[in-house]
C-alpha positions as a LaTeX table, in Angstrom:
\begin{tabular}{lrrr}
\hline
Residue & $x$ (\AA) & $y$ (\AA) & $z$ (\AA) \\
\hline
Unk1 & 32.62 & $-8.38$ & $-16.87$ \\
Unk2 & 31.70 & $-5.38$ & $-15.05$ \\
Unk3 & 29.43 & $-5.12$ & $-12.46$ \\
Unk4 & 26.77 & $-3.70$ & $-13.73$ \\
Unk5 & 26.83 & $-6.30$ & $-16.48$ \\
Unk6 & 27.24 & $-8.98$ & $-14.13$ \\
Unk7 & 24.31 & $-7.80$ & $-11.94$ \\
Unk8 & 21.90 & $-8.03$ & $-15.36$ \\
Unk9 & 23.47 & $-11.17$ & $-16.21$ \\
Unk10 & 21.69 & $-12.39$ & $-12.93$ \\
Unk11 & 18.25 & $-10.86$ & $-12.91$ \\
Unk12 & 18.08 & $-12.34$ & $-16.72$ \\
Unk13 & 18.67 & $-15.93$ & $-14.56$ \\
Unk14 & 16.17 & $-14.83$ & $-11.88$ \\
Unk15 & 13.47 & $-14.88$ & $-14.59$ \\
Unk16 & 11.29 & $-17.75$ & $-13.89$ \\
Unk17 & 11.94 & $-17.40$ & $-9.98$ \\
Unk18 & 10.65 & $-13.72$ & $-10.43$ \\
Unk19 & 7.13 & $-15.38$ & $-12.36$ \\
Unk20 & 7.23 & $-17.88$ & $-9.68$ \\
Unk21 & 6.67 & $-14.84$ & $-6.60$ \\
Unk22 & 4.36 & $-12.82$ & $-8.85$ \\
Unk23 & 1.92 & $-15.53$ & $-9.01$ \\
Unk24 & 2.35 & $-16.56$ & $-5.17$ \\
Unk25 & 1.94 & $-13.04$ & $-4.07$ \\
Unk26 & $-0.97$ & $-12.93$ & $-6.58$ \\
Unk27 & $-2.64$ & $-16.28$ & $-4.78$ \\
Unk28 & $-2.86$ & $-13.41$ & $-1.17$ \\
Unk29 & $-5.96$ & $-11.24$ & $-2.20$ \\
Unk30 & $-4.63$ & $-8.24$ & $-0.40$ \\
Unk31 & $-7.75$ & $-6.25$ & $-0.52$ \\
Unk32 & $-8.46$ & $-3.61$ & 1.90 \\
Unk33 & $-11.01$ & $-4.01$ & 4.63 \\
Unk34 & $-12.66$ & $-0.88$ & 3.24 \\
Unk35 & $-13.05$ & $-2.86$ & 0.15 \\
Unk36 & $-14.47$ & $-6.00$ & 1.29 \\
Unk37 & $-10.96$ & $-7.41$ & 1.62 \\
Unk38 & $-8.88$ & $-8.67$ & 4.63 \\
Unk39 & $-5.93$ & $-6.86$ & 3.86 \\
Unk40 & $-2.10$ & $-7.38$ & 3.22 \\
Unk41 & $-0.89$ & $-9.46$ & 6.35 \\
Unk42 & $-0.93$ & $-12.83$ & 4.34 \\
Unk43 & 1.33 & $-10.85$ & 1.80 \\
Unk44 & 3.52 & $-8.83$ & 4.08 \\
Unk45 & 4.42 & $-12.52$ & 6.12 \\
Unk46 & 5.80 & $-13.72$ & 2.75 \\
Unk47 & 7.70 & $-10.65$ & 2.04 \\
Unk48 & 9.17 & $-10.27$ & 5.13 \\
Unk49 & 10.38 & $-14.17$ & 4.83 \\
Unk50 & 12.15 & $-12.74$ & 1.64 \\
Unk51 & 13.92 & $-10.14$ & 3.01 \\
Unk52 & 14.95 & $-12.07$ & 6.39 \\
Unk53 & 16.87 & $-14.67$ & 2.94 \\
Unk54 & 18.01 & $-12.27$ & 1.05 \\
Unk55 & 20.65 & $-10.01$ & 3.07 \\
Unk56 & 17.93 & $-7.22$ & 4.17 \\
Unk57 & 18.88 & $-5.81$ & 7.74 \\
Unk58 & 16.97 & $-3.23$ & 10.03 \\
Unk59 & 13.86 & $-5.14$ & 8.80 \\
Unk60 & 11.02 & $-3.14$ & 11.12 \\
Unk61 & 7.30 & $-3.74$ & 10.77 \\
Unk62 & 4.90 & $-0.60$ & 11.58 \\
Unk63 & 1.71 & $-1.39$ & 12.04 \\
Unk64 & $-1.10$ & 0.92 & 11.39 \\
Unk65 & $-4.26$ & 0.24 & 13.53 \\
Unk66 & $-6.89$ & $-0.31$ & 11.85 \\
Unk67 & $-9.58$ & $-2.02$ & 13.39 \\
Unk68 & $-11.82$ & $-3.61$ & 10.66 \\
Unk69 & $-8.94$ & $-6.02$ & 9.38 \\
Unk70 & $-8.82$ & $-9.38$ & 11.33 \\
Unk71 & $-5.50$ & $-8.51$ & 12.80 \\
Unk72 & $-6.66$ & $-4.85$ & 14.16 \\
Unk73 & $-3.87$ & $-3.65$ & 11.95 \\
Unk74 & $-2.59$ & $-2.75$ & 8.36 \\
Unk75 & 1.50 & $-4.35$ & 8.10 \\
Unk76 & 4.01 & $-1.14$ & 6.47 \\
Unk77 & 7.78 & $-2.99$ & 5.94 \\
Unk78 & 10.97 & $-0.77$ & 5.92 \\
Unk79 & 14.06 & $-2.67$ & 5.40 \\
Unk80 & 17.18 & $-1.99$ & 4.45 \\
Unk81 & 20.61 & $-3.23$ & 2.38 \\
Unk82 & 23.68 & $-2.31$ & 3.02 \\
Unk83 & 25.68 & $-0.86$ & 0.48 \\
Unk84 & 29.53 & 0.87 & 0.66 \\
Unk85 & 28.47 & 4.22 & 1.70 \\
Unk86 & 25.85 & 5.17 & 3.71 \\
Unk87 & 25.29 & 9.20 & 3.76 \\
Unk88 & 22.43 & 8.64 & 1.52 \\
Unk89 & 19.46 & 5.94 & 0.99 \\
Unk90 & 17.97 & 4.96 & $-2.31$ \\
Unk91 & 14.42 & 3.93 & $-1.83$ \\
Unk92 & 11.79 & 1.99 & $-3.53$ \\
Unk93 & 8.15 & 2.34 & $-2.57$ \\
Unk94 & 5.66 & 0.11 & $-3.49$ \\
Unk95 & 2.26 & $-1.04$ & $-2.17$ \\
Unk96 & 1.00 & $-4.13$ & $-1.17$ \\
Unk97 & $-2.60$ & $-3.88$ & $-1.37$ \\
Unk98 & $-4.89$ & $-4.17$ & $-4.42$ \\
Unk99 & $-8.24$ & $-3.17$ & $-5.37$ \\
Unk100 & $-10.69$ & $-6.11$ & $-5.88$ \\
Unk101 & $-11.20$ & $-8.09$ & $-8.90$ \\
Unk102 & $-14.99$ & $-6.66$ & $-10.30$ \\
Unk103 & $-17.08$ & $-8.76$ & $-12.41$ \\
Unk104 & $-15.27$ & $-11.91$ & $-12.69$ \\
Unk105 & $-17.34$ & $-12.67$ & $-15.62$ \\
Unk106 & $-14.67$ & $-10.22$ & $-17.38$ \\
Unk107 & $-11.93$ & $-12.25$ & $-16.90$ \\
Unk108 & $-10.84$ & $-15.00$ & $-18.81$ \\
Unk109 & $-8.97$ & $-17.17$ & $-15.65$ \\
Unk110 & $-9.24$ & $-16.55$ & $-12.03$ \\
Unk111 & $-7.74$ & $-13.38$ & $-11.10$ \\
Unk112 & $-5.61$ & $-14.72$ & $-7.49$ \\
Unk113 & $-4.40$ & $-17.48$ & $-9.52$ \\
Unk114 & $-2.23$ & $-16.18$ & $-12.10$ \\
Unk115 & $-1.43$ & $-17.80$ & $-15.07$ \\
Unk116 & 1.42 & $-16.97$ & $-17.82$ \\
Unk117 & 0.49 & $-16.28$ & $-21.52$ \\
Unk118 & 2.09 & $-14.65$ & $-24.02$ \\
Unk119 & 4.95 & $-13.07$ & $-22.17$ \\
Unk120 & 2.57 & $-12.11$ & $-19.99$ \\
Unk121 & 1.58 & $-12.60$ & $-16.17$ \\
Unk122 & $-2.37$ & $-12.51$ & $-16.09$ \\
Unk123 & $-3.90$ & $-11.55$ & $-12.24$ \\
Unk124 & $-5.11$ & $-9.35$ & $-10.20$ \\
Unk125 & $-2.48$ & $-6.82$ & $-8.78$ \\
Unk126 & 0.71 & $-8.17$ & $-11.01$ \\
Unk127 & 1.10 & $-5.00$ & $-12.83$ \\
Unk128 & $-0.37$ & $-2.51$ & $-9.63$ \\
Unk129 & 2.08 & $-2.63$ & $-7.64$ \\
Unk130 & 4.10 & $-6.64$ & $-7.85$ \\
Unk131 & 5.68 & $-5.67$ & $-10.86$ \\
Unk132 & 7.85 & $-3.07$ & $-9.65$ \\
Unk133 & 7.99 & $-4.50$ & $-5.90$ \\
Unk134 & 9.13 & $-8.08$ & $-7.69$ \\
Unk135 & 11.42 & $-5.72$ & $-10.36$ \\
Unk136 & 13.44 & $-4.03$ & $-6.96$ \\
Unk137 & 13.16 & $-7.01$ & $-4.71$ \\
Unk138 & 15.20 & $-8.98$ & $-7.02$ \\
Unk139 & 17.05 & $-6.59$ & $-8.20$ \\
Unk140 & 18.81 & $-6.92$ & $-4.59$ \\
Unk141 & 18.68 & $-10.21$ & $-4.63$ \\
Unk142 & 21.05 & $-10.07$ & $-7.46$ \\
Unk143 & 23.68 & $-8.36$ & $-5.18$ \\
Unk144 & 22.80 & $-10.87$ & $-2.62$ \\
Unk145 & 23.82 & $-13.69$ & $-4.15$ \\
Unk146 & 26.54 & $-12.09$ & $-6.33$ \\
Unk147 & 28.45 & $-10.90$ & $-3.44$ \\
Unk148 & 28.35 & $-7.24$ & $-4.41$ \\
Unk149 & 27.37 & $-4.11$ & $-2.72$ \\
Unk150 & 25.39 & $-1.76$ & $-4.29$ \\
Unk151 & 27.12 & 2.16 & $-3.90$ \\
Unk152 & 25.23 & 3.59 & $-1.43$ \\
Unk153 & 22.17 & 2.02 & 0.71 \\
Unk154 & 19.05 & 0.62 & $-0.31$ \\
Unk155 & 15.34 & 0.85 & 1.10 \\
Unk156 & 12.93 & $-1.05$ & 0.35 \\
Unk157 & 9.37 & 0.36 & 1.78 \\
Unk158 & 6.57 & $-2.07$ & 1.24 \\
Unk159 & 3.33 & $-0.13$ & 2.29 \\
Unk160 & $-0.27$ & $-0.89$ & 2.86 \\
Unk161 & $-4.04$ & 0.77 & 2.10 \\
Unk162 & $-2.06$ & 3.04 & $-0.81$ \\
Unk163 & $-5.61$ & 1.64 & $-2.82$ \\
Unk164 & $-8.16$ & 3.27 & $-0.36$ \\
Unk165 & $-6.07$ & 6.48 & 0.76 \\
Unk166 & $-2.69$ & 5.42 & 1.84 \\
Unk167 & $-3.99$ & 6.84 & 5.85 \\
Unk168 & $-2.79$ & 3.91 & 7.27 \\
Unk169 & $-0.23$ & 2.90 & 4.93 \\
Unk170 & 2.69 & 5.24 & 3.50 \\
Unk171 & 0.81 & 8.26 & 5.82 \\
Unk172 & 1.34 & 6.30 & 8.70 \\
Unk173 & 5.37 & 5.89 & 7.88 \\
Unk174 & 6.04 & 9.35 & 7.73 \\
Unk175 & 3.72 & 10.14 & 10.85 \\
Unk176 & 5.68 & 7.25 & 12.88 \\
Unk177 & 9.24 & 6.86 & 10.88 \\
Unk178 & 12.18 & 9.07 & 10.90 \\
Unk179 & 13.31 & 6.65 & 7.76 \\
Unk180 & 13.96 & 9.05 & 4.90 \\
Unk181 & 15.90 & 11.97 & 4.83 \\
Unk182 & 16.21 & 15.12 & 2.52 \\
Unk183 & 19.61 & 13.71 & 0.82 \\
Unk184 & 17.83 & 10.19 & $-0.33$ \\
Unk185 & 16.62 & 9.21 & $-3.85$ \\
Unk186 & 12.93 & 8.04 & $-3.77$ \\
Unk187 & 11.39 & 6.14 & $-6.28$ \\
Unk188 & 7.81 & 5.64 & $-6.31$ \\
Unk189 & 6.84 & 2.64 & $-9.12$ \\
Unk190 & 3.48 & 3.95 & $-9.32$ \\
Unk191 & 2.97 & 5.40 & $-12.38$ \\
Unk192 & 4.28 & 5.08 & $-15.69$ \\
Unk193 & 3.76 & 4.44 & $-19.93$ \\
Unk194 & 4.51 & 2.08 & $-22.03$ \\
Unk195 & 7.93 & 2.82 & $-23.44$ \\
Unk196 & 9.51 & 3.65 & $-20.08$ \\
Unk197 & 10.27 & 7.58 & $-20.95$ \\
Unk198 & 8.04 & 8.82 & $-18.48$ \\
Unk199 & 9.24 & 10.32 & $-15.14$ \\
Unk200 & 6.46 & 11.55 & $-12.82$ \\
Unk201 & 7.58 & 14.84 & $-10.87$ \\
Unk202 & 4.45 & 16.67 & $-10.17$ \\
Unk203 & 0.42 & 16.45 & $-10.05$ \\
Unk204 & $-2.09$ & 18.61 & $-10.72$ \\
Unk205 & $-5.08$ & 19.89 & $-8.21$ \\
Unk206 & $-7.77$ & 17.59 & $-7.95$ \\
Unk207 & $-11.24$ & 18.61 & $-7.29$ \\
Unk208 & $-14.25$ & 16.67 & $-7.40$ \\
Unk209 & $-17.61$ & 18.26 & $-6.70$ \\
Unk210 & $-21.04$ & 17.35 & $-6.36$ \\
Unk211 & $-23.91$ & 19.47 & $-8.12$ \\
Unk212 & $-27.66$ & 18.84 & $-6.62$ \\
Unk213 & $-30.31$ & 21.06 & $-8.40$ \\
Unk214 & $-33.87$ & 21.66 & $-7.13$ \\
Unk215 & $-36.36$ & 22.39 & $-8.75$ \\
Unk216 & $-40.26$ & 22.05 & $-8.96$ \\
Unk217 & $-41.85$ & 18.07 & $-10.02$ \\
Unk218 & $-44.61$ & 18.49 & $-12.95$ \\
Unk219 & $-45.70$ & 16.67 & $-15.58$ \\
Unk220 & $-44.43$ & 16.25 & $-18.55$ \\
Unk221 & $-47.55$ & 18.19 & $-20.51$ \\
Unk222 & $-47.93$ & 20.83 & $-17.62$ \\
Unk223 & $-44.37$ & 22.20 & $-17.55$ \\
Unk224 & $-45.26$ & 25.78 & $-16.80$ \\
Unk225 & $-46.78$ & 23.89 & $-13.52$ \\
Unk226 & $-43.02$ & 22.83 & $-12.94$ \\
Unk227 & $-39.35$ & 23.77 & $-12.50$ \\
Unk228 & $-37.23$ & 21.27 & $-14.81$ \\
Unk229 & $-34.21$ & 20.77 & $-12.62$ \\
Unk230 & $-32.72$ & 18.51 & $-15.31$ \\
Unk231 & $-32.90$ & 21.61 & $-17.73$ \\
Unk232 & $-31.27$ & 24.18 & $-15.07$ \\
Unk233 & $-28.29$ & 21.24 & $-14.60$ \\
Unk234 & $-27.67$ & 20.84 & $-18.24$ \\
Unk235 & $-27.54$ & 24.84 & $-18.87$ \\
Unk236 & $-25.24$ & 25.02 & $-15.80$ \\
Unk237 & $-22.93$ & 21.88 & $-17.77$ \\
Unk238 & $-22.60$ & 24.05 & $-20.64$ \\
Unk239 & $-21.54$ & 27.00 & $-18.39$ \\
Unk240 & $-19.10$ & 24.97 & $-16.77$ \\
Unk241 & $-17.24$ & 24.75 & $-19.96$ \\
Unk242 & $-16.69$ & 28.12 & $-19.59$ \\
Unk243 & $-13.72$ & 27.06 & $-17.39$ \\
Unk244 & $-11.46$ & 26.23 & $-20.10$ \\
Unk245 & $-11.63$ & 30.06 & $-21.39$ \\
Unk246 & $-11.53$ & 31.47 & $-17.71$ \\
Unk247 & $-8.04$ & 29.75 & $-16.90$ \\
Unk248 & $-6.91$ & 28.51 & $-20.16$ \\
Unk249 & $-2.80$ & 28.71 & $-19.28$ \\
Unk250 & $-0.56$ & 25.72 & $-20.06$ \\
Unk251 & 2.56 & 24.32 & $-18.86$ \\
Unk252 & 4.39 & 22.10 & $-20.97$ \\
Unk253 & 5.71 & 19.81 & $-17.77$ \\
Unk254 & 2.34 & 18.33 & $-17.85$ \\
Unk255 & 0.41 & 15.67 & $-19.94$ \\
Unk256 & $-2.47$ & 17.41 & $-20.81$ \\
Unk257 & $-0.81$ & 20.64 & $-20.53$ \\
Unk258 & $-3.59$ & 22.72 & $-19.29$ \\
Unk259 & $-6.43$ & 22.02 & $-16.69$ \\
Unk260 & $-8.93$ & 20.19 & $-16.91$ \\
Unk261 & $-13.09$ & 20.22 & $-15.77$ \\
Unk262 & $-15.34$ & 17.69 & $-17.03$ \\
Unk263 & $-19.02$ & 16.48 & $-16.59$ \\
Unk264 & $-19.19$ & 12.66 & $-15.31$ \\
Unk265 & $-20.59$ & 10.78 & $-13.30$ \\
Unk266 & $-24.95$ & 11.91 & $-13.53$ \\
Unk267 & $-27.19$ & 10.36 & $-11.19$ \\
Unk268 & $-31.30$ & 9.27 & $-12.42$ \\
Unk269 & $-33.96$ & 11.52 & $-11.60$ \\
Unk270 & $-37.02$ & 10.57 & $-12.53$ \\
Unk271 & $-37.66$ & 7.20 & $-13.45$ \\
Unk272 & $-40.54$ & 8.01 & $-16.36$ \\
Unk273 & $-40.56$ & 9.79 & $-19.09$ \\
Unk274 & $-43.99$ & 11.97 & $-18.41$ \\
Unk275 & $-42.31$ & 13.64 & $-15.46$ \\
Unk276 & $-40.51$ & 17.12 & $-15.11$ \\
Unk277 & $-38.07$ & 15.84 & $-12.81$ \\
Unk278 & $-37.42$ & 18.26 & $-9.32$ \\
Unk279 & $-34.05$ & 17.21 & $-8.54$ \\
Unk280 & $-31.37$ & 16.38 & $-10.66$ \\
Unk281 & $-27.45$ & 15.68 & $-9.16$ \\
Unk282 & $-24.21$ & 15.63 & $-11.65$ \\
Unk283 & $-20.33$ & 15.68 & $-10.87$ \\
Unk284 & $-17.70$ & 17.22 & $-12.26$ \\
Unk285 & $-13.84$ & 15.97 & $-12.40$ \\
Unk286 & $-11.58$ & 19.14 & $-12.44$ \\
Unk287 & $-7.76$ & 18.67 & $-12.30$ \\
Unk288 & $-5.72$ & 21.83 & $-11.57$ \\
Unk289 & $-2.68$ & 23.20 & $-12.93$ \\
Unk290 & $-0.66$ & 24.10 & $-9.68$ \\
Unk291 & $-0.27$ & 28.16 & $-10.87$ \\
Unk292 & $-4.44$ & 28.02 & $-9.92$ \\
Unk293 & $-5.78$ & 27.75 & $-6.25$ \\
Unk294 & $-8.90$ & 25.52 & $-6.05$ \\
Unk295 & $-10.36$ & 28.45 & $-4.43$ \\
Unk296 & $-10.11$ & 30.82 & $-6.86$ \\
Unk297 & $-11.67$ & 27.80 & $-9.05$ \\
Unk298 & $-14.20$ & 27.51 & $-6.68$ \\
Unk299 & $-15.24$ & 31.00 & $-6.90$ \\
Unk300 & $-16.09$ & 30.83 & $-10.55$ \\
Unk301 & $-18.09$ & 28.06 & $-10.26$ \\
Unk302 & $-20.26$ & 29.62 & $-7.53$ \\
Unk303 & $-20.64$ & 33.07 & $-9.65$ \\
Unk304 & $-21.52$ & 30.32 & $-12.98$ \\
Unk305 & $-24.26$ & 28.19 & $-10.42$ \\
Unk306 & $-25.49$ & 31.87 & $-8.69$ \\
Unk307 & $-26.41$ & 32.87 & $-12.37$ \\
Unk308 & $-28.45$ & 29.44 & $-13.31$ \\
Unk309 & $-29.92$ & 30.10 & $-10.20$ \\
Unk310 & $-31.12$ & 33.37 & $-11.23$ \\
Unk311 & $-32.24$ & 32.14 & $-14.69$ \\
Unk312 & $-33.96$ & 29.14 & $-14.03$ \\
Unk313 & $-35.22$ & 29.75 & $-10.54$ \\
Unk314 & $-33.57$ & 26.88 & $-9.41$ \\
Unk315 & $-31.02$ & 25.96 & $-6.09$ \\
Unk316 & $-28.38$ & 24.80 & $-6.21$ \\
Unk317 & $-26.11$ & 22.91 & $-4.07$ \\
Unk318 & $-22.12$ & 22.45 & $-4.02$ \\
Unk319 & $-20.51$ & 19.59 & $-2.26$ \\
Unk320 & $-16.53$ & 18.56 & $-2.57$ \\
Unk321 & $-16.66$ & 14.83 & $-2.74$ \\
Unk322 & $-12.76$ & 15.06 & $-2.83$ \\
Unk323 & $-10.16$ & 17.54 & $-2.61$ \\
Unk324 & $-6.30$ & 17.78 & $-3.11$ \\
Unk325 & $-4.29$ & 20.67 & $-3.33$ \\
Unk326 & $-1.19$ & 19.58 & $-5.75$ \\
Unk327 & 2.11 & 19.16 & $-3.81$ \\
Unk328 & 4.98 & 21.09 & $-4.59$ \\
Unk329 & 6.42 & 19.33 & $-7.42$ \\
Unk330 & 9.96 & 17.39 & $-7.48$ \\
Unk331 & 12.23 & 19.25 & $-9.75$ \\
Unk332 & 13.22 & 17.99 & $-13.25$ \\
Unk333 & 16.73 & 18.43 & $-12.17$ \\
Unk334 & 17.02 & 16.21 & $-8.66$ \\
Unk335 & 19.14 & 13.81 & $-8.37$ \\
Unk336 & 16.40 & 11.12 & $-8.65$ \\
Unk337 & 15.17 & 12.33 & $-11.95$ \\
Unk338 & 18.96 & 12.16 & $-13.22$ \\
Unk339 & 19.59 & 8.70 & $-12.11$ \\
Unk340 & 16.04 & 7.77 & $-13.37$ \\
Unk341 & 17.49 & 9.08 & $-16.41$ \\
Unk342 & 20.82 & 7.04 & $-16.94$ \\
Unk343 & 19.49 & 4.13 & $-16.11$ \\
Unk344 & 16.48 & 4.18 & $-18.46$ \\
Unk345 & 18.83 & 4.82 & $-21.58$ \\
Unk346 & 21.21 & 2.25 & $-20.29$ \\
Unk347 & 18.46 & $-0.20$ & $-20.01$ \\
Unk348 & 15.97 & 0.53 & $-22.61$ \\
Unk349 & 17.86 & 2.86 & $-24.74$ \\
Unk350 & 14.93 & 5.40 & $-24.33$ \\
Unk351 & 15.68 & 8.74 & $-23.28$ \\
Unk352 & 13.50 & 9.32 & $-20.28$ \\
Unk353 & 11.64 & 12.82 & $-19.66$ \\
Unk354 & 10.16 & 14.33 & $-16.31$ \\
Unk355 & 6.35 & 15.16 & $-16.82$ \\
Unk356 & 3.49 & 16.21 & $-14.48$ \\
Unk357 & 0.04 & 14.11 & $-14.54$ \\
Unk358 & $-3.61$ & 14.99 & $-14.02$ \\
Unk359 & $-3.85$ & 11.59 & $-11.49$ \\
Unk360 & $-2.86$ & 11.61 & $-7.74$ \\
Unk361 & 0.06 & 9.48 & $-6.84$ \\
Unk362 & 1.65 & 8.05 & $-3.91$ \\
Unk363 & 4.42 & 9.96 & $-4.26$ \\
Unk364 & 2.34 & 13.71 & $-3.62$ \\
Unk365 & 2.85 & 12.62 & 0.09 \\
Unk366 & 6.20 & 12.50 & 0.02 \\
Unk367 & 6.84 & 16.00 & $-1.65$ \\
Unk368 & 4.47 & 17.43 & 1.01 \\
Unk369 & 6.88 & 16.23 & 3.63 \\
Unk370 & 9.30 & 18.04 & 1.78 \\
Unk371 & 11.09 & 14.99 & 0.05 \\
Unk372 & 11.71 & 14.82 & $-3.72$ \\
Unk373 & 10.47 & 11.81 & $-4.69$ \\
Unk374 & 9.87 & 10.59 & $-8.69$ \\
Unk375 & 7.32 & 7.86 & $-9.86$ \\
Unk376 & 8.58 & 5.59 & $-12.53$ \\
Unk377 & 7.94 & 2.36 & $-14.45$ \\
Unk378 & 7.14 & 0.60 & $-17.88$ \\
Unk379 & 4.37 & $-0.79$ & $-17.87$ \\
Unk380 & 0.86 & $-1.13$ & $-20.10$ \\
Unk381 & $-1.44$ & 0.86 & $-17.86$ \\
Unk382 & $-3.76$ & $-2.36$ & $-17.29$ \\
Unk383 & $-4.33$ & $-1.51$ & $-12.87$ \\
Unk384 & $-8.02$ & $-2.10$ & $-12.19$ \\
Unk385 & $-8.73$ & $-3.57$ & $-15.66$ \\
Unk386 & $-9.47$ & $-7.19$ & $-15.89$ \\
Unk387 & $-7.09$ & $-9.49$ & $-17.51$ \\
Unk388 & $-4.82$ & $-6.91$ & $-15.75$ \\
Unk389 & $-1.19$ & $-8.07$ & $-16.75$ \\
Unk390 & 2.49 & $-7.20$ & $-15.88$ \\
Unk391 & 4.63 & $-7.95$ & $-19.45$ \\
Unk392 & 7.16 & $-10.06$ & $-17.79$ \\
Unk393 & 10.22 & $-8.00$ & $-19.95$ \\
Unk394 & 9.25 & $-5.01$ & $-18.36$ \\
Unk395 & 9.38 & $-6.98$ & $-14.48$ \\
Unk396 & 12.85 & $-8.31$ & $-15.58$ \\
Unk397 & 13.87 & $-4.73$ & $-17.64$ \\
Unk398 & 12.86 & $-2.40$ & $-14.32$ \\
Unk399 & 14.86 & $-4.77$ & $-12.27$ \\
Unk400 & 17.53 & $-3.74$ & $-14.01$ \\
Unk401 & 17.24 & $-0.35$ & $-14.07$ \\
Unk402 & 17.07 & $-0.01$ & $-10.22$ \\
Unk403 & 19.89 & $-2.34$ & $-10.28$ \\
Unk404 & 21.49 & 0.25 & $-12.33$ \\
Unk405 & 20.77 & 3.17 & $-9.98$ \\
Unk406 & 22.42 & 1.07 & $-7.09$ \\
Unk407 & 25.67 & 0.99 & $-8.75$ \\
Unk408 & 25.55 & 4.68 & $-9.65$ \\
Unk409 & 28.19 & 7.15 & $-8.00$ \\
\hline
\end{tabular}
């Protein structure tokens, strides 16, 4: 049997053990502080018990202050296996920290106490980010206890806060960590689809903004007493549209492949119907293709709210609620998109393809440090839903795809 086969042969054993961690990392509520939570020590002490068993060396624990969690700091693990060569390093980043439950009335158990149905691990944070951290830690466990080396390296990075910002969790590594280095593979299991194809290499621009217009209170039968801000906002919605036609280019690396600006979140104004209401505040989700700037987006929102203005005889106000200026993107040709590749149609005889997304990743922080790092994994897309669930062929399937990678020349 090779070794590859041999390797797969063992993760298929490692089944139930693999179900077994998922639901005792599931029972450490790894919130953030920001979030209510206590965050990821709790987890990060078990983790680090399973890499001190399973053959890990250079095990170092960074810890990012942070001053609200009980321990006055957020736990980041690097650790590494040694494999036959080591001018490179193939990593593995996932996160340890989850976002909180929500209304538990949606969830049909309790969502730190996972329970198996179907094929399927129920709980909070088995899918975002345990599957894939499981999928790679025993992937090497497999070598472990096989007695094999894997061709080059392996590093596992095992990060905090990537939930509320990642400032004092993967942010923090490459502020404090000379770790990586250009020649490495990095694989980033944090986002993916549900037949496996998909190979994240670049994000669009992100901008979120904030629209407050004033304009005069009235009542409802004495509007020529009043400015109806509500009006003014809704005019300026339907000139926002006008985005689409404005910078309507496409590129076919991304999923949608053209940018995006849409009308969401709308705060009350008034709270009866017999009023004109005075203020009125709306956002707007835009996510940029990189060939835009967000200022040049920025500009022709001002000239669109400068003309409402002038209509309507209204003011209003801009405010970025969040920002992000995509990252240079990974190419569809590095390394870590090829081995992504071959080990995906090994696997899951799927042929995988390198794509761009609208979300923000992990992974953008990496490629603004100049590394090329890919996100990949097959899952159902179920993070922050409840009932979220990991399908435990996919845990067992990803295993062996990094598994797969290792053993590449």
């Amino acid at each position: 049997m090779t070794e590859q086969g041999k390797i797969a042969e063992k993760i298929d054993r490692f089944r139930d053990e693999m179900v077994d961690f998922q639901i005792k990392l599931c029972a450490c509520p790894a919130v953030a502080p920001a979030s209510g939570g206590k965050g990821e020590v709790q987890k990060a002490e078990i983790l680090l018990d399973f890499l001190k068993k399973n053959g890990f060396s250079n095990i170092e624990l960074l810890k990012a202050p942070d001053l609200d969690a009980p321990e006055n700091y957020r736990p980041n693990i690097l650790a590494l296996y040694k494999g036959k060569n080591s001018s490179k390093t193939i990593w593995i980043m996932t996160h340890m920290d989850i976002v909180p439950p929500g209304e538990l009335a949606q969830w049909k158990g309790d969502p730190f106490k996972a329970w198996v149905e179907g094929g399927k691990i129920y709980g909070r944070g088995v899918e975002d980010n345990q599957q894939d951290m499981v999928a790679s830690l025993f992937a090497i466990k497999a070598f472990h206890e096989e007695g094999l080396k894997p061709n080059y390296d392996i590093g596992i990075a095992l990060v905090a806060d990537e939930e509320t910002g990642s400032e004092k969790g993967i942010e923090y590594v490459l502020n404090h960590s000379n770790a990586f280095r250009k020649q490495d593979l990095i694989i980033v299991p944090d986002a993916g689809n549900e037949d496996g194809t998909m190979i994240e290499v670049a994000e669009k621009s992100l901008l979120w903004l904030k629209f407050k217009t004033l304009g005069k209170q009235a009542h409802g039968s004495t509007p020529e007493k009043g400015i109806n801000s509500f009006r003014a906002a809704s005019f300026l919605i339907t000139e926002l549209n006008n985005l689409y036609k404005i910078f309507p280019d496409k590129d076919a690396l991304f999923d949608p492949s053209i940018s995006t600006f849409e009308p969401t979140k709308k705060e009350p104004n008034v709270p009866n119907v017999n009023t004109i209401p005075g203020e009125d505040v709306f956002y707007m989700d835009s996510r940029i293709l990189p060939k835009y700037t967000i200022d040049e987006i920025t500009e022709a929102i001002q000239k669109m709210t400068a003309k409402i203005e002038n209509e309507f005889k209204v003011k209003i106000t801009l405010e970025e609620t969040q920002k992000a200026p995509a990252a240079p993107p990974t190419s569809a040709e590095a390394p870590v998109v090829h081995a992504l590749k071959k080990a995906i149609k090994a696997t899951y005889k799927k042929d995988g393809k390198a794509i761009g997304i609208g979300g923000g990743t992990v992974a953008a922080l990496f490629r603004r440090a100049n590394f090329e790092a890919a996100c990949w994994s097959k899952n159902d897309e179920t993070a922050h839903q409840p009932n979220e669930y990991c399908i435990i062929d996919n845990m067992v399937g990803d295993a062996k795809v990094f598994a797969h990678i290792f053993l590449q020349e």
